[in-house]
C-alpha positions, 0 to 999 in steps of 0.5 A: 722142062727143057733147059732154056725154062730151067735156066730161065727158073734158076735166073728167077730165084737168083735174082729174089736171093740177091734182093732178099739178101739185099733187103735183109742187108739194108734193114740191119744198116736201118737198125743201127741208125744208118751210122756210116751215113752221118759221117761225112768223112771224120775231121777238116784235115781227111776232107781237105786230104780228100779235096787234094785227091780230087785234084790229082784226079782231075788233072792238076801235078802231083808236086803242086802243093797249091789249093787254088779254091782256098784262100785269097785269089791264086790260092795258097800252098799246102804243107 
């Protein structure tokens, strides 16, 4: 065996380790109900937190305390 076949060996089961141990890690989250999935993120407020970190992100001031999508047309200030 030459090296390129050893590492071509090596390559092969590193990768059936990380599915296995990727299987293994999904079906201990199946077990348990898949509990991280039916949280959509706790209550209104970490939503809302969540929508106000989606427009800093795509573009709108960090001191523009508005909520353009809420509201009444033009929206409504935020705490």
């Amino acid at each position: 065996m030459g090296t390129a076949e050893n590492g071509a060996a090596a390559w092969k089961s590193d990768l059936v380790l990380a599915l296995l141990a990727a299987l293994l890690a999904l079906a201990a989250d199946a077990w348990t109900g898949f509990g991280q999935l039916t949280d959509a993120g706790g209550d209104n407020d970490n939503l809302l937190r969540l929508v106000e970190v989606r427009d800093l992100l795509a573009g709108q001031g960090w001191f523009d305390l508005h909520q353009y999508r809420m509201g009444l047309e033009g929206g409504f200030v935020m705490h």
